[in-house]
N, C-alpha and C positions, 0 to 999 in steps of 0.2 A: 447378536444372539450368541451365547454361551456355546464353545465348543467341548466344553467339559463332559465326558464320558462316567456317569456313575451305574453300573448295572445291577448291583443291588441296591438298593439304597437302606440307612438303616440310620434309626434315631432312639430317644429315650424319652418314656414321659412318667410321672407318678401318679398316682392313682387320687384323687382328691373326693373331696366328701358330696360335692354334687356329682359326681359321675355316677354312685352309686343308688339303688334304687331301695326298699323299703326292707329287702330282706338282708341288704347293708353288704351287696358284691355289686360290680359293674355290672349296669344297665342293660339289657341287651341293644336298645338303639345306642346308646355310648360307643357299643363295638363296631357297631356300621358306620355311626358318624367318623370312628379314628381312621377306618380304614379307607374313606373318601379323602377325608386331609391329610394321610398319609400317601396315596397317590398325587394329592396336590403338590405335598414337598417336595415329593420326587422328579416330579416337570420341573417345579420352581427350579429347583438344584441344576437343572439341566437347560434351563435357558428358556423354558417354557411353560409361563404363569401364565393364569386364567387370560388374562388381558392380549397377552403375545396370541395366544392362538385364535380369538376372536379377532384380534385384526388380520390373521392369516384368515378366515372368512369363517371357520368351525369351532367348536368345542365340545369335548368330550361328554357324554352324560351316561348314563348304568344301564343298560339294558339287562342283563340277567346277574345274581348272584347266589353263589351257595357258600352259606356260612357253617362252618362246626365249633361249635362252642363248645370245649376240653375241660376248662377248671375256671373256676372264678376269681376277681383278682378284689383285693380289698382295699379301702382308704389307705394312703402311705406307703401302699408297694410301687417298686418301680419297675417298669416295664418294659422290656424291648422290641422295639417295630421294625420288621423287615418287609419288605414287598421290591417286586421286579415282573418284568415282564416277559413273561413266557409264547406271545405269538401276538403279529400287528400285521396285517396285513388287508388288503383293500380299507373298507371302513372300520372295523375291527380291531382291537384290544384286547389280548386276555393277559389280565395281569391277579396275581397272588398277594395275599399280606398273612402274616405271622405275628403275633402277638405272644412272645412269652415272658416267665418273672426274671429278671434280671440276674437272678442266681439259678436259673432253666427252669424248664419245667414248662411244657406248649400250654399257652389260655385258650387263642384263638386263634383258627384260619379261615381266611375267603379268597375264595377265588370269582372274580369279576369279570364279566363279556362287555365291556367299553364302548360304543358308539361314537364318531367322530359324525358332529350334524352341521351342514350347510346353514349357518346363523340365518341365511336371509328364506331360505329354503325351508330350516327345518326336518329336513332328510339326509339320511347319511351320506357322506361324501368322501372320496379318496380320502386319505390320512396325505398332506403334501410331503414328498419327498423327503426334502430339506429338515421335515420335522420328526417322517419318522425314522431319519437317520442315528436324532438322536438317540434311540433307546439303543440297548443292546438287548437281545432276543436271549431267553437263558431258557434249559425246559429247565431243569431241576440245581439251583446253586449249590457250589459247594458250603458248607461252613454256616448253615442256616438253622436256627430253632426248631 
């Protein structure tokens, strides 16, 4: 397992012509889906992909989320993603994402309540140790969109 420590984690994507929807800006499911694979990345980068945490016996899935959508991003903009985790404890996750345009200006924020579920179970379960060591715990980052 990765011992590598990322506490914000942060990427770029561009905006392409299917993500957008009829009125020709990002889809609203588009912004939920970035922001599930954007906490994907952020395990992955940390040593902890889908697969690592199902063999540790759980995996994480959304139990609540509150989205605010700011401004709309169009075909060919490029975008920058941040998300971190601001509190994990017992079965619990609450992590953040940010979505703004590349030259500023906030698109999108959510903030996520995370479940860690016993795979055999299907009920929440401890977050193990070892795993959620990796995070680093942030309430508010510095230097963020």
């Amino acid at each position: 397992m990765s011992t590598r420590r990322i506490p914000v984690f942060e990427r770029e994507r561009v905006v392409r012509d299917r993500d957008c929807d009829v009125l020709g800006h990002v889809n609203n499911l588009r912004w939920v889906r970035w922001v599930v694979e954007l906490a994907e990345a952020h395990a992955e980068a940390l040593g902890l992909p889908f697969e690592t945490c199902r063999e540790q016996g759980g995996v994480w899935v959304v139990r609540e989320q509150r989205l605010d959508y700011h401004q709309g991003a169009l075909p060919g903009e490029r975008l920058v993603e941040t998300t971190w985790v601001s509190e994990m404890r017992g079965a619990r996750s609450v992590r953040h994402a940010r979505i703004a345009g590349a030259g500023g200006g906030l698109r999108f924020e959510a903030r996520t309540l995370w479940a860690f579920i016993d795979v055999a179970t299907m009920r929440p379960t401890r977050v193990p140790a070892a795993m959620r060591a990796r995070f680093d715990v942030l309430d508010a980052p510095e230097n963020v969109a």
